[in-house]
Structures are given as structure tokens and as C-alpha cells.
LUMVOPA-388238 format. One record per residue: residue number from 1; y, z, x of N, C-alpha, C, CB in turn. Coordinates in nm, 4 decimals. Glycine has a CB too. Layout:
  seq      n.py      n.pz      n.px     ca.py     ca.pz     ca.px      c.py      c.pz      c.px     cb.py     cb.pz     cb.px
  NUM         Y         Z         X         Y         Z         X         Y         Z         X         Y         Z         X
...
//
This chain:
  seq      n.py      n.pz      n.px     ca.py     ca.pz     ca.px      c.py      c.pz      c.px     cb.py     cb.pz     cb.px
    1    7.5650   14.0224    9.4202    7.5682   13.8797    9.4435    7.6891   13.8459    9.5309    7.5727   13.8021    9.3097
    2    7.6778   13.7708    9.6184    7.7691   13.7155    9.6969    7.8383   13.5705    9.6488    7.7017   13.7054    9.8222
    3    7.9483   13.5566    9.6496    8.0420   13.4871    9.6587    8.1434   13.4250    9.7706    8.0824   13.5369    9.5964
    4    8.1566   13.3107    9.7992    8.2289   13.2382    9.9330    8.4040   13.2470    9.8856    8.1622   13.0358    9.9571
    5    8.4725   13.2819    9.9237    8.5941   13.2132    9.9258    8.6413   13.1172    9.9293    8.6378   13.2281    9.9742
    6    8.7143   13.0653    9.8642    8.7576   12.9086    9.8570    8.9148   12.8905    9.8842    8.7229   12.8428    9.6991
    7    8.9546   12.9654    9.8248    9.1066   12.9260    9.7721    9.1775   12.9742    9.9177    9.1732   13.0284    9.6045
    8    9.3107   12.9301    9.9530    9.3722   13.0062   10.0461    9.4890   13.0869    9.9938    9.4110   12.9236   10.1501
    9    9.5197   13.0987    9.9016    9.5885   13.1949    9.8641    9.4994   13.3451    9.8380    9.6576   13.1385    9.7467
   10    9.3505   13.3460    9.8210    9.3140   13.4516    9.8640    9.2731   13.4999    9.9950    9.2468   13.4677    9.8027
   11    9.2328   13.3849   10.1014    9.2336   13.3882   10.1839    9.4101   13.5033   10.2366    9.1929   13.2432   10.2052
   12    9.5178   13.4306   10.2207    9.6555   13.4693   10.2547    9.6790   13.6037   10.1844    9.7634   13.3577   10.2095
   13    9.6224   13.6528   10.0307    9.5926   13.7793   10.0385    9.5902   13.9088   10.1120    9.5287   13.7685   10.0238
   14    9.4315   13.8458   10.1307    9.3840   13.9362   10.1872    9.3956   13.9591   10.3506    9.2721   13.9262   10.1433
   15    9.4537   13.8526   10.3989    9.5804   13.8996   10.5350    9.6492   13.9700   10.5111    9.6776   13.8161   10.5922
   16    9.7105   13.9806   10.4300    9.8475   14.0400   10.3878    9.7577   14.1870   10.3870    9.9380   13.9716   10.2158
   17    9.7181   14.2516   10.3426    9.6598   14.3584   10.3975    9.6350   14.3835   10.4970    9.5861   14.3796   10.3679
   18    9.6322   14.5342   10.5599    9.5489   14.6283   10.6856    9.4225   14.5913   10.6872    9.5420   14.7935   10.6690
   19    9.3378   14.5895   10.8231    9.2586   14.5748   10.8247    9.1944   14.7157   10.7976    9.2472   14.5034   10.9107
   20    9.0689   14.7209   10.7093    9.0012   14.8175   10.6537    8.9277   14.9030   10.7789    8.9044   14.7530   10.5468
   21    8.8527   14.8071   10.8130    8.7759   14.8578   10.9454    8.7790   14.7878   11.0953    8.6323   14.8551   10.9092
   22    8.7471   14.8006   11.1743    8.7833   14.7092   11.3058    8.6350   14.7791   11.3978    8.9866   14.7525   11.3950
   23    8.6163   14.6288   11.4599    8.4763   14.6470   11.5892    8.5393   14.5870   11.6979    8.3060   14.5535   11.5616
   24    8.5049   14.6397   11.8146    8.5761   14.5789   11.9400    8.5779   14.4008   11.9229    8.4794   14.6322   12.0937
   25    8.5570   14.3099   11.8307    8.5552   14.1493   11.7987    8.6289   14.1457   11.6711    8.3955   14.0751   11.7805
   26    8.6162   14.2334   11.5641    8.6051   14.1574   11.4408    8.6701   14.2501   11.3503    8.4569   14.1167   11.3970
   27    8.7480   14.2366   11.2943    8.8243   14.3181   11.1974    8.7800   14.2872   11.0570    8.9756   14.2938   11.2109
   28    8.7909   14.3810   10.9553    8.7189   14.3731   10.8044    8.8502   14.3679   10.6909    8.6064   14.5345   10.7719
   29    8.8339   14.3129   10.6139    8.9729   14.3174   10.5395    8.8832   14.3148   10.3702    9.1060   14.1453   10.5885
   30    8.9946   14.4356   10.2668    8.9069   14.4309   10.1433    9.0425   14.4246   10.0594    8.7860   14.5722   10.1115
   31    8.9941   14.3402    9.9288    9.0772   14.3804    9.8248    9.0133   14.4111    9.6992    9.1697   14.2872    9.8037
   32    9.0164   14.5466    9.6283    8.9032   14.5139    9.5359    8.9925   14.4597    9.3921    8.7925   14.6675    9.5084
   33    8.9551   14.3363    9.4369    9.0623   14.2576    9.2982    8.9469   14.1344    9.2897    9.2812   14.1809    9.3539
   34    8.9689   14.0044    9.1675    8.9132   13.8824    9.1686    8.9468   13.7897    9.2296    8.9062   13.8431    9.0822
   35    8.9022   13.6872    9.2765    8.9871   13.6055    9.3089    9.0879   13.4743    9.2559    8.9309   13.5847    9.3728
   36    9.1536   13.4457    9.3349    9.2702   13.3698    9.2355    9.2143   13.2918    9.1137    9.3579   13.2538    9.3225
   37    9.2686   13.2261    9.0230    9.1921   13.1095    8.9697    9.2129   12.9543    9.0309    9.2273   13.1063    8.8230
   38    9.0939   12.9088    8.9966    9.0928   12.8099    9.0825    9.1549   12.6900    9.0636    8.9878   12.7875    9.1048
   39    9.2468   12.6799    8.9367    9.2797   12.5254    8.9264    9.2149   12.4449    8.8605    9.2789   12.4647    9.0299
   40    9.0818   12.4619    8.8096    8.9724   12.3790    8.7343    9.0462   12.3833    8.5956    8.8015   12.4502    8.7338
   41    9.0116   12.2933    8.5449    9.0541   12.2978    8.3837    8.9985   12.3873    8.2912    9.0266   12.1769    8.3184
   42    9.0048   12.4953    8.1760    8.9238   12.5235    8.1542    8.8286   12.4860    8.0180    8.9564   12.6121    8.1821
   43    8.7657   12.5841    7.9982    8.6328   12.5170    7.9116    8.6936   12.5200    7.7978    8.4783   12.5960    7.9025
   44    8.6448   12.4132    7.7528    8.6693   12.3795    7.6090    8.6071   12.4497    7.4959    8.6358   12.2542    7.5908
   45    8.6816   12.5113    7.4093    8.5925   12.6011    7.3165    8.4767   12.5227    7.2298    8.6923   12.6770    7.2093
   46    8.3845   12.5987    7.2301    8.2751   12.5083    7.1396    8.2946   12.5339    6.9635    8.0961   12.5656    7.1896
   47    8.2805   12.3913    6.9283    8.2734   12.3679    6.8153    8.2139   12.4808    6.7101    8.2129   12.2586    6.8207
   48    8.2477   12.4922    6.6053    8.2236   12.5911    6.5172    8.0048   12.5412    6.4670    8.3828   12.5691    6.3611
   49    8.0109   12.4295    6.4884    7.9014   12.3950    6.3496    7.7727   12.4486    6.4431    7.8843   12.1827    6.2802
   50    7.8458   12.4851    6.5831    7.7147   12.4991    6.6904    7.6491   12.5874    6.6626    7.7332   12.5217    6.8285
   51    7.5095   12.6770    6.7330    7.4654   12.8079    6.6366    7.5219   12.8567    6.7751    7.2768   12.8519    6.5626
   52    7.5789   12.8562    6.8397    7.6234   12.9508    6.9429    7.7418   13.0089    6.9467    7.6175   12.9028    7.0497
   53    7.8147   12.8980    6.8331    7.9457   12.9094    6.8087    8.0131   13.0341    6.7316    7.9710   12.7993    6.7458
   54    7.9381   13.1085    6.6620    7.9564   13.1842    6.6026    7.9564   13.3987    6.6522    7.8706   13.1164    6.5192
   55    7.9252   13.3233    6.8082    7.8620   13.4422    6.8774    7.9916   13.4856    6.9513    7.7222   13.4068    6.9824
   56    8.0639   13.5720    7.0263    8.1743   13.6635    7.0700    8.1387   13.5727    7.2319    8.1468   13.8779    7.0468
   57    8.3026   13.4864    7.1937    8.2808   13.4031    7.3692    8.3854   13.4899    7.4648    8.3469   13.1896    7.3774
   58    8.3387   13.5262    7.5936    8.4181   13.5593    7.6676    8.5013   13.4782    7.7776    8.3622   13.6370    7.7036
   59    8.6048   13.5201    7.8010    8.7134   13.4499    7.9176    8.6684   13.4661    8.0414    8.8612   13.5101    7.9251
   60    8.5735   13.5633    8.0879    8.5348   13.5698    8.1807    8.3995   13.4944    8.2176    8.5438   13.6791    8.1913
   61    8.3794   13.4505    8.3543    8.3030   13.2957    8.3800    8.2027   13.3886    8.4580    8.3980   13.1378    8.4844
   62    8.0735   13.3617    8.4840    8.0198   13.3715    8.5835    8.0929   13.4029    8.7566    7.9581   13.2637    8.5605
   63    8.1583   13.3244    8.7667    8.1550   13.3054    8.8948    8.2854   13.3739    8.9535    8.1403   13.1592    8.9228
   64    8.3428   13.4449    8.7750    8.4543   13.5796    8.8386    8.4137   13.6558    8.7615    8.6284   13.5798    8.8348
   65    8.2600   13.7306    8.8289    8.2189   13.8330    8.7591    8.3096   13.9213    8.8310    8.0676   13.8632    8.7558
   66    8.3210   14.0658    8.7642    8.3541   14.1622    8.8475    8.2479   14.2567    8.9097    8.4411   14.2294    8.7832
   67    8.1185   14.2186    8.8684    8.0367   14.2500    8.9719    8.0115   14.1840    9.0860    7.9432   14.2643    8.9328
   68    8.0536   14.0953    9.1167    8.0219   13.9828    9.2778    8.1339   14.0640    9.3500    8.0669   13.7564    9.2719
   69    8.0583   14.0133    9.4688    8.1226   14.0265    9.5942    8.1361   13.9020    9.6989    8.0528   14.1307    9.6565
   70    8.3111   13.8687    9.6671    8.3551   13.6829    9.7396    8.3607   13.7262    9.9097    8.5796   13.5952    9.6716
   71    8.3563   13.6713    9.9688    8.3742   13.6706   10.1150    8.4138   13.5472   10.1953    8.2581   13.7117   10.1674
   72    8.4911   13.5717   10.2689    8.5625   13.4660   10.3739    8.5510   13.5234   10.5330    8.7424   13.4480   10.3306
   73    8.5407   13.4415   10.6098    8.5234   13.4302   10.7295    8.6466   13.3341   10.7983    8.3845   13.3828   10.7424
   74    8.7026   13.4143   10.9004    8.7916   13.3193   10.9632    8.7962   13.3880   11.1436    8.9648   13.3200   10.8632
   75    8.7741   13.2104   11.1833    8.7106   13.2056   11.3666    8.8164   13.1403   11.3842    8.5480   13.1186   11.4340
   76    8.9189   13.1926   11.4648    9.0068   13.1218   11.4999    9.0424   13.0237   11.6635    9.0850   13.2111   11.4669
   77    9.0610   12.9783   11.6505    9.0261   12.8545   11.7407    9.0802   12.9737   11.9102    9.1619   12.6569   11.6855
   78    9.2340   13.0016   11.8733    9.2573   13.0600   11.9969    9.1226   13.1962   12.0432    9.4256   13.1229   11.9777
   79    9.0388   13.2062   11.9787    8.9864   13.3253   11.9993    8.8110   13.2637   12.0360    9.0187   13.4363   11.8507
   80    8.7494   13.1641   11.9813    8.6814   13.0638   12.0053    8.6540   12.9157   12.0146    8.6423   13.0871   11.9713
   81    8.6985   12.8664   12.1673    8.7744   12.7357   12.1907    8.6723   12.6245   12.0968    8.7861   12.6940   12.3817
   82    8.5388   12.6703   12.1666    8.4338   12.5496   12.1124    8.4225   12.5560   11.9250    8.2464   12.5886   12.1947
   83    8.4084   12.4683   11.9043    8.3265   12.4280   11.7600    8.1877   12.5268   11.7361    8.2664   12.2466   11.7707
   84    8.0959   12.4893   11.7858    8.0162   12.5331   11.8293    7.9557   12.6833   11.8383    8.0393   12.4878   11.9035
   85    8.0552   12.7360   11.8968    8.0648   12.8930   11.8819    8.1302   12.9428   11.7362    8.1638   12.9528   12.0092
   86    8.2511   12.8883   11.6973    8.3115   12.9010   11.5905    8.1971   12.9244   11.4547    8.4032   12.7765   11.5865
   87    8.1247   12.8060   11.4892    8.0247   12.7877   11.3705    7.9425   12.8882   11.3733    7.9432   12.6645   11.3689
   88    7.8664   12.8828   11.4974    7.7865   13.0488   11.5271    7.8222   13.1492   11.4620    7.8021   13.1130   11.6605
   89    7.9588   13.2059   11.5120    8.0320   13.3242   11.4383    8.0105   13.3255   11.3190    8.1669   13.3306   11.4456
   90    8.0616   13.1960   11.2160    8.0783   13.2349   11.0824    7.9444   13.2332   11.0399    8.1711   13.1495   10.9993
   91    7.8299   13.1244   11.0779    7.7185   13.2034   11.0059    7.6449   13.3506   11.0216    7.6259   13.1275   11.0184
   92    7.7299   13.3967   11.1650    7.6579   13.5292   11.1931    7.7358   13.6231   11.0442    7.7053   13.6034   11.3892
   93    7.8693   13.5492   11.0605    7.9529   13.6557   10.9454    7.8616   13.6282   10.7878    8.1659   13.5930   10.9219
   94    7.8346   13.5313   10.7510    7.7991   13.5262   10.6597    7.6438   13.5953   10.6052    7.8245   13.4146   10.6563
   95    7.5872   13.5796   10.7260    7.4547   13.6194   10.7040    7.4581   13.7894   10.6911    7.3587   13.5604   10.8304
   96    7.5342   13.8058   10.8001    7.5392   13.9782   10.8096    7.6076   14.0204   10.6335    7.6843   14.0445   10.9777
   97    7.6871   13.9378   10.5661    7.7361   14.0055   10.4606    7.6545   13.9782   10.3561    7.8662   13.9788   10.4327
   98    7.5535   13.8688   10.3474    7.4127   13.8390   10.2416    7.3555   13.9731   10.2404    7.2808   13.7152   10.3022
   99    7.3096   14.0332   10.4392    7.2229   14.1155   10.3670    7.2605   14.2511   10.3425    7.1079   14.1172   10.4257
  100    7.4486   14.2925   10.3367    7.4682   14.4103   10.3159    7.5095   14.4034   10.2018    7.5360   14.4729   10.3949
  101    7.5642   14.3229   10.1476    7.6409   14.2591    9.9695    7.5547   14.3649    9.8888    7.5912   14.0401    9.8967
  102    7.4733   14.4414    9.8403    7.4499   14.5033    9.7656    7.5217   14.6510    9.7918    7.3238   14.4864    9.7550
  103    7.5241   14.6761    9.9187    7.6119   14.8249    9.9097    7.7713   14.8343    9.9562    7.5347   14.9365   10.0128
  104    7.8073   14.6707    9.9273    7.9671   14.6677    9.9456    7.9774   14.7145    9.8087    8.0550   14.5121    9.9863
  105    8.1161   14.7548    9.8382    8.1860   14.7380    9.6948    8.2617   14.6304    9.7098    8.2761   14.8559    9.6418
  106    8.2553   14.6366    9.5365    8.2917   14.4891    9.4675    8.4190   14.4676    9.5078    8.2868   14.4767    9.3015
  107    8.4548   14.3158    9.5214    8.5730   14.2338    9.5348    8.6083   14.1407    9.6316    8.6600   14.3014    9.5373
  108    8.7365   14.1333    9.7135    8.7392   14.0270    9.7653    8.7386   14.0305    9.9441    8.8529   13.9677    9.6985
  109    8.6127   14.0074   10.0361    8.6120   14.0717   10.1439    8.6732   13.9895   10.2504    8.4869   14.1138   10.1701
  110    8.6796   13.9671   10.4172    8.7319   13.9278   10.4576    8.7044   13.9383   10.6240    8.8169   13.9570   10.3937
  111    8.6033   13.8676   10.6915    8.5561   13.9218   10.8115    8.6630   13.8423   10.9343    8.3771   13.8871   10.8251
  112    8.7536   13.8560   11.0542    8.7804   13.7811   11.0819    8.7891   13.8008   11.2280    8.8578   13.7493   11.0117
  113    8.7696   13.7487   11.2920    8.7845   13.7703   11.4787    8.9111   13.7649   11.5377    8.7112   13.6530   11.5693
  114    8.9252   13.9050   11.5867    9.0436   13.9345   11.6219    9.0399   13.9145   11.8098    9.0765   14.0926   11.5535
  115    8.9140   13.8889   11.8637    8.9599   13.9251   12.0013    8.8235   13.8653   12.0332    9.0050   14.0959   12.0494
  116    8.8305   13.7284   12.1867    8.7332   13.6367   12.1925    8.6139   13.7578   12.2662    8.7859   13.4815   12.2884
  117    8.5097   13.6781   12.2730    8.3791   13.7566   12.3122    8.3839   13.7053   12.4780    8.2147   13.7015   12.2080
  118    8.4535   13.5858   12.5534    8.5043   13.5268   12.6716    8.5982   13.5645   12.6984    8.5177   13.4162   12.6807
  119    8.6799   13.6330   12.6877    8.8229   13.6076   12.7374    8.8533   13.5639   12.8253    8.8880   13.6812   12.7502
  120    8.9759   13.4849   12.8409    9.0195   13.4186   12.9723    9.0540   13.4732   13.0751    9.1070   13.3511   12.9641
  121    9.0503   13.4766   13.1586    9.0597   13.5333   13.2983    8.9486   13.6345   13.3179    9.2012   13.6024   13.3249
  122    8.8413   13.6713   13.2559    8.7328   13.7518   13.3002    8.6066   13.6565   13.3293    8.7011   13.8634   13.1902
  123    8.5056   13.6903   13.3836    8.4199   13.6316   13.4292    8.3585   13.6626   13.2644    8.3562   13.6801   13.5807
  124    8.2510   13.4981   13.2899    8.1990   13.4752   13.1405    8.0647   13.5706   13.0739    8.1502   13.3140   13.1385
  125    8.0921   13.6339   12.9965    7.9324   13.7719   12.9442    7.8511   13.6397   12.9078    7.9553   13.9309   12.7457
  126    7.9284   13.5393   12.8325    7.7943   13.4551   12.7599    7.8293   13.2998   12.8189    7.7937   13.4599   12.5482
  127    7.7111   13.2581   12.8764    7.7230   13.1256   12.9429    7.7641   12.9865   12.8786    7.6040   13.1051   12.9934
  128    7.6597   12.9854   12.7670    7.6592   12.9288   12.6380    7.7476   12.9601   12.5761    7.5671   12.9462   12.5692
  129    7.8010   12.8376   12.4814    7.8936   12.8127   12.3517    7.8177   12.8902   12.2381    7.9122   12.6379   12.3086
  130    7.6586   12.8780   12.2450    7.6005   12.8989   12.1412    7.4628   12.9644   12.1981    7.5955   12.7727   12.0570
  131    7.4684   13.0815   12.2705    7.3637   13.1293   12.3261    7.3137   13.2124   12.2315    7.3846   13.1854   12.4454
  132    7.1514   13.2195   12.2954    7.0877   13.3670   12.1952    7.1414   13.4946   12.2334    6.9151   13.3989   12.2111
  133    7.1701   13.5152   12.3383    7.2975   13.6749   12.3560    7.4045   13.6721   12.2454    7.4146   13.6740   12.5275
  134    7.4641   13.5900   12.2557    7.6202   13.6120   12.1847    7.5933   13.6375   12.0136    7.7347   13.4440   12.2103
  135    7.4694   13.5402   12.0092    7.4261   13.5313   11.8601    7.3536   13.7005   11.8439    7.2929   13.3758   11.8306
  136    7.2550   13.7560   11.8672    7.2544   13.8545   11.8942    7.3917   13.9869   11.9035    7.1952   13.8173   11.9838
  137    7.4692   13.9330   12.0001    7.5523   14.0548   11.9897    7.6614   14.0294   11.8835    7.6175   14.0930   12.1311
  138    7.6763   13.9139   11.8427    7.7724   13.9030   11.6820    7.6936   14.0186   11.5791    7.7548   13.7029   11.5865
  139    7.5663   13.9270   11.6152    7.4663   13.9731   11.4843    7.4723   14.1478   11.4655    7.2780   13.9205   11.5235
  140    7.4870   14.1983   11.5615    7.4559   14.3885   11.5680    7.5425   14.4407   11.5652    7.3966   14.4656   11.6785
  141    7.6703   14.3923   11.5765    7.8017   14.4209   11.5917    7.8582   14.3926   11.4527    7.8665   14.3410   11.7067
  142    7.8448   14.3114   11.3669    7.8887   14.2832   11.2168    7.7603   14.3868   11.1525    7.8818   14.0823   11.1609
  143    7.6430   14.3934   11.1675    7.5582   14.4928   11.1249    7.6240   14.6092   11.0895    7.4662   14.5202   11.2155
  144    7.6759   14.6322   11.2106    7.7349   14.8076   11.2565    7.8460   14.7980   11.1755    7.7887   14.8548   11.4433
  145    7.9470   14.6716   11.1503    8.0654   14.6730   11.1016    8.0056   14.6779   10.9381    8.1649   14.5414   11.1584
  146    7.8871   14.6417   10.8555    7.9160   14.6125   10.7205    7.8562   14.7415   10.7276    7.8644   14.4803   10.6284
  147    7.7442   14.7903   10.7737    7.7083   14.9442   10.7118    7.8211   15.0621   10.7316    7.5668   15.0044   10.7918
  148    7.9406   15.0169   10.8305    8.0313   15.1148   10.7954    8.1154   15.0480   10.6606    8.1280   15.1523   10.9317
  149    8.1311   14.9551   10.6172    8.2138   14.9318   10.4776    8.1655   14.9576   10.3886    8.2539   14.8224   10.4405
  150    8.0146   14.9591   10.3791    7.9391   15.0117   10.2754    7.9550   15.1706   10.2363    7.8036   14.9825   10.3123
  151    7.9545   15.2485   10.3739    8.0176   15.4044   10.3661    8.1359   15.4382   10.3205    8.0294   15.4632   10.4814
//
């Protein structure tokens, strides 16, 4: 099961680490830890008279199983000027990690663009902010990057 990142202190984490793996765009970053807690209040123990009440409650929630796998995406503006593209990227990141999330290993992942797909001063590969090329070559290029994290 996949999980989004929220917090930025795991976000800042998992910077703080080497990057695990690297593709000529996009660097991979892992921690296999949970992620922070979030600040929510927590649950209130249930009453004794309940019939549930009597059953072995655990501290651990759903949504910090240690079987999930959280993921964050970060498009950074100097690296993709437009909005537009930015957005592209992260759903390419996200989608590519939906459909490899079963042969990651567990914990806290981290896809992030290290180097634009335009660069400045070269003539432009993709015309479009949001072309079917670029979407395409995100798409095969994070492919290639999650089946090597899965190895």
C-alpha cells in the first residue's frame, strides 16, 4: 500500500540522506523508518462497558503501518520553471511508484529532480510545458528508476 508524505520534517529527513539511486533527471532517496507523527491528537481510549473494549488495543494506527510504503515527490522550481510541467512530473512520480509499491521495500521513499529535462542554454528536446514526449520520457525513466529500487 502506498502512502503520500505529508510532514516536512520527513520530507527534511530523507534529504538528509544519499541518494539511493540516481537516473540522468531524478534521484531516489529511502529511509526504511515510519514517518514522523503527525501532530493529530490522539485517540481516546474506549470505554470499558464497550464489547470491543475488552479486546488487546494497539498504538499502532493504520496509516503507520509498517507494512506501507509513504512517498514524496519534490519538482523544484529551478529545475522546472512552469507549473505545469512541475505538476506533470509529480504525477508521473506518483503514478510510477503506485505501480511498483508492491516490490519496494517498506518505508519512507523520496523521488526528486535533480537536473531539468530543458536546460538553459540548450536548444529545447520538449516544446511543450506539458507534452506527450516529456510525459512519456518521465514515465520510462522513473519505470527504469523504481524497478532498479525494487532490486
Amino acid at each position: 500500500m502506498i502512502r503520500r508524505l505529508l510532514q516536512r520534517r520527513d520530507f527534511e529527513r530523507l534529504l538528509a540522506v544519499p541518494a539511493r539511486l540516481r537516473s540522468a533527471h531524478f534521484a531516489v532517496h529511502h529511509l526504511p523508518a515510519r514517518p514522523s507523527a503527525s501532530g493529530k491528537l490522539a485517540p481516546t481510549p474506549l470505554p470499558a462497558e464497550l464489547s470491543t473494549g475488552s479486546s488487546t488495543v494497539s498504538d499502532e494506527t493504520v496509516d503507520n503501518s509498517p507494512r506501507a510504503v509513504w512517498f514524496g515527490a519534490v519538482v523544484p522550481k529551478r529545475h522546472a520553471r512552469r507549473a505545469v510541467t512541475r505538476n506533470l512530473l509529480r504525477r508521473q512520480i506518483y503514478t510510477a511508484a503506485g505501480r511498483h509499491a508492491a516490490a519496494l521495500p517498506r518505508g519512507l521513499w523520496l523521488v526528486r529532480l535533480h537536473r531539468p529535462f530543458n536546460p538553459p542554454g540548450q536548444p529545447p528536446r520538449f516544446r511543450s510545458a506539458a507534452s506527450d514526449a516529456l510525459r512519456r520520457a518521465a514515465a520510462a525513466e522513473l519505470d527504469h528508476l523504481m524497478r532498479r529500487a525494487a532490486s
